[in-house]
C-alpha positions as CSV (number, residue, x, y, z in Angstrom):
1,X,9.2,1.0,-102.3
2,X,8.6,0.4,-106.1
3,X,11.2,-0.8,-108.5
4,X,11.4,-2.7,-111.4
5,X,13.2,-6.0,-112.1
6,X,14.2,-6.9,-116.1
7,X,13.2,-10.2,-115.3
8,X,10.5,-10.3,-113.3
9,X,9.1,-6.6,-113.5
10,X,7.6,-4.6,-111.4
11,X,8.5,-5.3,-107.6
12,X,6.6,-3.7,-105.0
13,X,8.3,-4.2,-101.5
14,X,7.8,-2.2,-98.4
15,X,9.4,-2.3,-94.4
16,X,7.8,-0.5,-92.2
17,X,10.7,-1.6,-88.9
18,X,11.2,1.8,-87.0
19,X,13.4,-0.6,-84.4
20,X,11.7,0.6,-81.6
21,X,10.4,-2.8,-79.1
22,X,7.9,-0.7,-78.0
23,X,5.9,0.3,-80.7
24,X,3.8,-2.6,-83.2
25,X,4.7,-2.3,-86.7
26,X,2.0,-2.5,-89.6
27,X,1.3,-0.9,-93.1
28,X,-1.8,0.7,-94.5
29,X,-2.1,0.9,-98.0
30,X,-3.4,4.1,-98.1
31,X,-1.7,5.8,-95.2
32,X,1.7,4.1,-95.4
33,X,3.3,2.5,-92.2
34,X,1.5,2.6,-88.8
35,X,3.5,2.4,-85.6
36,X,1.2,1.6,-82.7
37,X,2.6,2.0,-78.6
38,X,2.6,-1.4,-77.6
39,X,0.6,-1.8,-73.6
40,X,3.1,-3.7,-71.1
41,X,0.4,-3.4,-68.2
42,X,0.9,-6.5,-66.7
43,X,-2.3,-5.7,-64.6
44,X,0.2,-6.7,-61.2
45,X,-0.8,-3.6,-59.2
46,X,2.8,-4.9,-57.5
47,X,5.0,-3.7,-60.5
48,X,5.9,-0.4,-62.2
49,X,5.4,-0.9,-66.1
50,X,7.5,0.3,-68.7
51,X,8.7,-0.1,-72.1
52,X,12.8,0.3,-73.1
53,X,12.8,0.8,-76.9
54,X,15.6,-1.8,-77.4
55,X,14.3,-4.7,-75.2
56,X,10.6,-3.5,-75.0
57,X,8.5,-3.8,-71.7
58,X,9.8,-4.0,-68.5
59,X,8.5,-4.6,-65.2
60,X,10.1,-3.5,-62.0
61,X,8.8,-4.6,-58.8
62,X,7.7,-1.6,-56.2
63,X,9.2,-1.0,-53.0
64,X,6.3,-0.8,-50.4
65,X,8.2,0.8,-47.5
66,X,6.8,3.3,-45.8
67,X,9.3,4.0,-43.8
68,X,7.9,3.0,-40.6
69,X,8.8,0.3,-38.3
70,X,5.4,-0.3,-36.9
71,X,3.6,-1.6,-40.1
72,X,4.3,-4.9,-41.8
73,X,4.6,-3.8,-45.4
74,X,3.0,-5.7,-48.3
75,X,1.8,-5.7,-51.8
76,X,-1.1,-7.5,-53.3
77,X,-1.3,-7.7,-57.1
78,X,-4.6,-6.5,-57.2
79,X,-4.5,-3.7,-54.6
80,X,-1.1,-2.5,-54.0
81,X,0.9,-1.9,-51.3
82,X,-0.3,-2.5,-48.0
83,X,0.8,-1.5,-44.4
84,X,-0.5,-3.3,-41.4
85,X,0.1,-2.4,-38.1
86,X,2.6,-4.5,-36.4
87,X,1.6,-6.8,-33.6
88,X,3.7,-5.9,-30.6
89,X,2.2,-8.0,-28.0
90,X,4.8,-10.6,-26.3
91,X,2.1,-12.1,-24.0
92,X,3.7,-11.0,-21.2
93,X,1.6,-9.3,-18.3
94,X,4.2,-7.9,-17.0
95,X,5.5,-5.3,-19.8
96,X,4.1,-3.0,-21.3
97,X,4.0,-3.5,-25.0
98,X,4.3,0.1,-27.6
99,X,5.7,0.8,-30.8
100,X,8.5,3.3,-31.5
101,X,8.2,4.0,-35.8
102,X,12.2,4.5,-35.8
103,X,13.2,1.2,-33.9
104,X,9.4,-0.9,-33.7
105,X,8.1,-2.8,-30.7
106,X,9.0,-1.9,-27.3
107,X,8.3,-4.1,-24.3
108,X,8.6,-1.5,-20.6
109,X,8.5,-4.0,-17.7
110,X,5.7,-2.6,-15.7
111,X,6.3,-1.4,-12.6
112,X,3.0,-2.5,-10.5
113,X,3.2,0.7,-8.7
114,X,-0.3,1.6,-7.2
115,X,1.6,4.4,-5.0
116,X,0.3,2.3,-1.6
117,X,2.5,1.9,1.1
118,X,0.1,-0.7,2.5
119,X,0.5,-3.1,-0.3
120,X,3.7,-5.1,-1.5
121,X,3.8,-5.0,-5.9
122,X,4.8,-7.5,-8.1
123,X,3.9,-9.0,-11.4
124,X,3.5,-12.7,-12.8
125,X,3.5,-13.0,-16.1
126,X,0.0,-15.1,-16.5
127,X,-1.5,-12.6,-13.8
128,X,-0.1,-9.2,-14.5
129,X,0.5,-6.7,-11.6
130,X,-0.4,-8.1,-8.3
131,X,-0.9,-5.7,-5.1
132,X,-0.9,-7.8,-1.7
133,X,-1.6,-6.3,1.4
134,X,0.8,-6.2,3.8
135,X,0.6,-7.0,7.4
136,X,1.9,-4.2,10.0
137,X,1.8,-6.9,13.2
138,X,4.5,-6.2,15.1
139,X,3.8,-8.9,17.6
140,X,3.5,-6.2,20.6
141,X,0.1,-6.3,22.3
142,X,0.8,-2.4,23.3
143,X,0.3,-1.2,19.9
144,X,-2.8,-0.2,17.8
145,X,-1.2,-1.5,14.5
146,X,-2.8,0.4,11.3
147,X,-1.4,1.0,8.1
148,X,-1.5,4.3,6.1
149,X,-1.6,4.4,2.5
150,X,1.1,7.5,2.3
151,X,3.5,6.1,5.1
152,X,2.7,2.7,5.4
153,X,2.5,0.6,9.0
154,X,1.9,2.7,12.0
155,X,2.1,1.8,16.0
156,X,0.0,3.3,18.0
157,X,0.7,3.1,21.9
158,X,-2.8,2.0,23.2
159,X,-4.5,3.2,26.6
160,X,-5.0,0.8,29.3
161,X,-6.3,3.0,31.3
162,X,-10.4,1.3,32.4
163,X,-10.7,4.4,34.2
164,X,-10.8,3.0,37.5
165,X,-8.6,4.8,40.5
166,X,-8.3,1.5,42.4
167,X,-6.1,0.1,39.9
168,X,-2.4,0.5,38.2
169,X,-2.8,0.5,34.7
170,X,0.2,-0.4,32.6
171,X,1.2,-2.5,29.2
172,X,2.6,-5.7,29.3
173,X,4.6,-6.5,25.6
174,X,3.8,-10.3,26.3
175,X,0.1,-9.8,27.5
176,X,-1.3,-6.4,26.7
177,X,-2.9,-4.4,29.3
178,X,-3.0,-4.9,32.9
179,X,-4.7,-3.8,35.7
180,X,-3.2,-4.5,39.7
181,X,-5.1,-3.6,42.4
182,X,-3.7,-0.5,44.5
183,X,-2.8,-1.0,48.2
184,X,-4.4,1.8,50.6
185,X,-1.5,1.0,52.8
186,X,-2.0,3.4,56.1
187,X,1.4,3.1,56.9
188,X,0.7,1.6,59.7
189,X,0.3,-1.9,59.1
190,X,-3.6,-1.3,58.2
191,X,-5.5,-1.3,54.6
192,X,-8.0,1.3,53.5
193,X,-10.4,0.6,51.3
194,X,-10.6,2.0,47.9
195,X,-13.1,3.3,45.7
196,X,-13.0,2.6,41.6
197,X,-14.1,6.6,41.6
198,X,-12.1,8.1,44.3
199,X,-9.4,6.0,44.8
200,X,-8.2,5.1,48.5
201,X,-10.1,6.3,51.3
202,X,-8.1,7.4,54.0
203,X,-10.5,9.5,55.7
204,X,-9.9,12.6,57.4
205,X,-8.7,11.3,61.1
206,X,-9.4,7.5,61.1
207,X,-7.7,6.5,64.5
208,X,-8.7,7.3,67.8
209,X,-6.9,8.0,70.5
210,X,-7.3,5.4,73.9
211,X,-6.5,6.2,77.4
212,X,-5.9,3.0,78.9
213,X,-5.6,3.5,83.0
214,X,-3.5,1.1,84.7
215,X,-3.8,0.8,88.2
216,X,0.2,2.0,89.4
217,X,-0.1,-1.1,92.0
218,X,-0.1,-2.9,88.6
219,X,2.6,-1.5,87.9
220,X,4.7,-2.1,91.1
221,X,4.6,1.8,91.9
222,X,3.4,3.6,95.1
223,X,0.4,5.9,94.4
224,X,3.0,8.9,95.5
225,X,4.5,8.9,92.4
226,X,1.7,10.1,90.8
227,X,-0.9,11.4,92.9
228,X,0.4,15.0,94.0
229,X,-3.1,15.9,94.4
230,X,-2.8,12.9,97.1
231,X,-5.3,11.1,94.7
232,X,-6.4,7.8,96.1
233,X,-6.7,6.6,92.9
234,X,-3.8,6.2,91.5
235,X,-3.9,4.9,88.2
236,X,-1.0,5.4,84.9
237,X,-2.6,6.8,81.5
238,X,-0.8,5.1,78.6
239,X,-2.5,6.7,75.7
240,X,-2.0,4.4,72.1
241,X,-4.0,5.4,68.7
242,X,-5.9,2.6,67.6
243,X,-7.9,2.6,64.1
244,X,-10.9,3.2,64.0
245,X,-12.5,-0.1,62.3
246,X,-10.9,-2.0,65.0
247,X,-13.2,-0.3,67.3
248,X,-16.3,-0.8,65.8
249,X,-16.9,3.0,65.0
250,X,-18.0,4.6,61.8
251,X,-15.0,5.7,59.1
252,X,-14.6,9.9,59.8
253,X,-15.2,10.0,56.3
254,X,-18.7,9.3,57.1
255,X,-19.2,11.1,59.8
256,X,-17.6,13.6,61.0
257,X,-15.9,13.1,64.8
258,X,-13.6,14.9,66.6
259,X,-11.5,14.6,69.6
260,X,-13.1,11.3,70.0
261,X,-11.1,9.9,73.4
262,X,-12.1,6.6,74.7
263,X,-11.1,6.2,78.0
264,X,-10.2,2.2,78.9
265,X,-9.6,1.3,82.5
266,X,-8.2,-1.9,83.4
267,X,-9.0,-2.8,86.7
């Protein structure tokens, strides 16, 4: 602006203030004034940069949340904003460690199922899941004891049977099988034998029948009484069944004899 003083003369004054912080202020002599944009870049990748005309730059710090709970969120002045997964691990076998992006880290104890009914599940937490095998001994010798991995323990009712027909097979629940020998009782006082294949051997007729004569003088009795065929001989027939064996004759089962009558006279 050119004016002109009495006293001093000619004045030559110029202000080239357009009041705005955000611009740099100078004068060319040819051109007039010159307002330049000032640069607030701060060169902090962590801020937003602007400039307010009355106070001049400004810079705001950014927000770096992305909005989900499974990143750690960050920013680094020369890259930005950052977002790292989140850790979740608790060091615990026993849980199972995820991440839900609306609430973060979720620890599920774990189970230890392996869907076996033969194995008894737990978890430590320095050894994880754990899957023992359990034992189906019921203590009872008369049982096949297995285990099945659907049901679990199963008891089995074993066979004593050694296949032999001379014995009684049965199950003792203190000592497991047995085997007692059979009796081929006759009946009569008398034991047959027995074979492991065929079981007793009674044979078909193994007693013989004995006449045993007794002289009726013996007997204190006249021959009259039982001679009507006036018989000189007079003798009573007392006929007893005697087995076999005790005679020294082959089993019937051997050979076969019939009607075998001994006749024994005592004199």
């Amino acid at each position: 602006v050119d004016s002109c003083n009495p006293s001093t003369g000619c004045i030559f004054d110029y202000t080239c203030d357009d009041n705005n912080a955000c611009t740099t202020d100078t004068c060319n002599t040819e051109t007039g004034c010159v307002f330049t944009d000032i640069s607030c870049d701060d060169n902090n990748e962590c801020t937003t940069d602007t400039c307010n005309s009355a106070t001049g730059c400004k810079h705001t710090t950014i927000i770096c949340d992305d909005n989900n709970d499974c990143t750690t969120d960050s920013c680094d002045p020369n890259g930005g904003c950052s977002y790292d997964g989140l850790d979740c691990n608790d060091n615990n076998a026993c849980t199972i460690d995820s991440c839900d992006i609306s609430s973060g880290c979720v620890y599920t104890p774990d189970t230890c199922d392996d869907n076996n009914e033969c194995t008894d599940d737990y978890c430590t937490q320095e050894d994880g899941c754990i899957h023992d095998d359990i034992s189906c001994n019921d203590g009872n010798p008369c049982t096949e004891d297995s285990c099945n991995p659907d049901t679990g323990c199963q008891y089995n009712t074993i066979s004593c049977d050694d296949s032999n027909l001379c014995t009684t097979d049965y199950c003792d629940p203190y000592y497991g099988c047995m085997h007692e020998p059979i009796i081929c009782d006759r009946g009569n006082g008398t034991i047959a034998q027995c074979d492991p294949e065929e079981g007793c051997i009674f044979g078909c007729d193994e007693w013989v029948e004995v006449v045993i004569r007794i002289p009726l003088s013996d007997l204190g009795l006249g021959p009259e009484l039982t001679c009507p065929d006036d018989d000189d001989d007079a003798w009573n027939e007392v006929i007893v069944k005697i087995a076999m064996e005790d005679l020294g004759l082959p089993s019937c089962t051997t050979y076969e004899i019939e009607d075998i009558r001994y006749v024994m006279e005592l004199p």
